[in-house]
C-alpha positions, 0 to 999 in steps of 0.5 A: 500500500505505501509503496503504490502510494510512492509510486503515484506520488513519483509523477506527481511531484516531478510535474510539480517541480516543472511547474516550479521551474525546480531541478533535482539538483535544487534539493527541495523535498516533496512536501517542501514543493507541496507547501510552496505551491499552496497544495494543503490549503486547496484541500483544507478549504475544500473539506471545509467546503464540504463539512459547511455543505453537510451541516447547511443539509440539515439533520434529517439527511444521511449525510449527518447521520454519517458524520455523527456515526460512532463505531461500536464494540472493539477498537484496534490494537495499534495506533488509531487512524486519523479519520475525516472527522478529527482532521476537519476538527484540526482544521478548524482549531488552526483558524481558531474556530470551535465546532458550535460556531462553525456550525452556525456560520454553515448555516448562513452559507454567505459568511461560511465561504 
């Protein structure tokens, strides 16, 4: 699995360097290249996008019934993935939002966006 996830980043990054004009030789990492062309801003903005859009649906909708969802019986040994939910509360921490008042704002659509 990591290895295919490699495998797909290789292109990826090399078509970012030509856009950046940037050479091996330069000696920037991946997720340097990834920080100066903005790549984890996209994504954060648009899965902020997204949870504005489950919260705007209502609470009669499956997609609340899905984001409130909470597994039950025995977790995994191990190290706990990081799913969607906790990475969308993490994101809102970093633009010192809570939960109760993003949720108010997703329901006023024009001061979400």
């Amino acid at each position: 699995m990591v290895a295919n996830r490699r495998r797909l980043e290789v292109p990826h990054c090399r078509g970012l360097r030509k856009m950046l004009y940037l050479s091996w030789h330069d000696k920037i990492s991946n997720k340097g290249i990834k920080d100066r062309m903005g790549y984890g801003n996209i994504i954060r903005k648009r899965r902020l996008m997204w949870l504005g859009l489950m919260w705007y649906m209502g609470k009669d909708r499956r997609t609340d019934q899905i984001l409130h969802w909470v597994h039950e019986g025995r977790k995994r040994r191990g190290r706990l993935w990081k799913n969607w939910t906790e990475t969308v509360k993490y994101d809102l921490r970093g633009l010192e939002i809570s939960g109760e008042r993003a949720e108010e704002l997703a329901i006023y659509r024009d001061e979400w966006r």
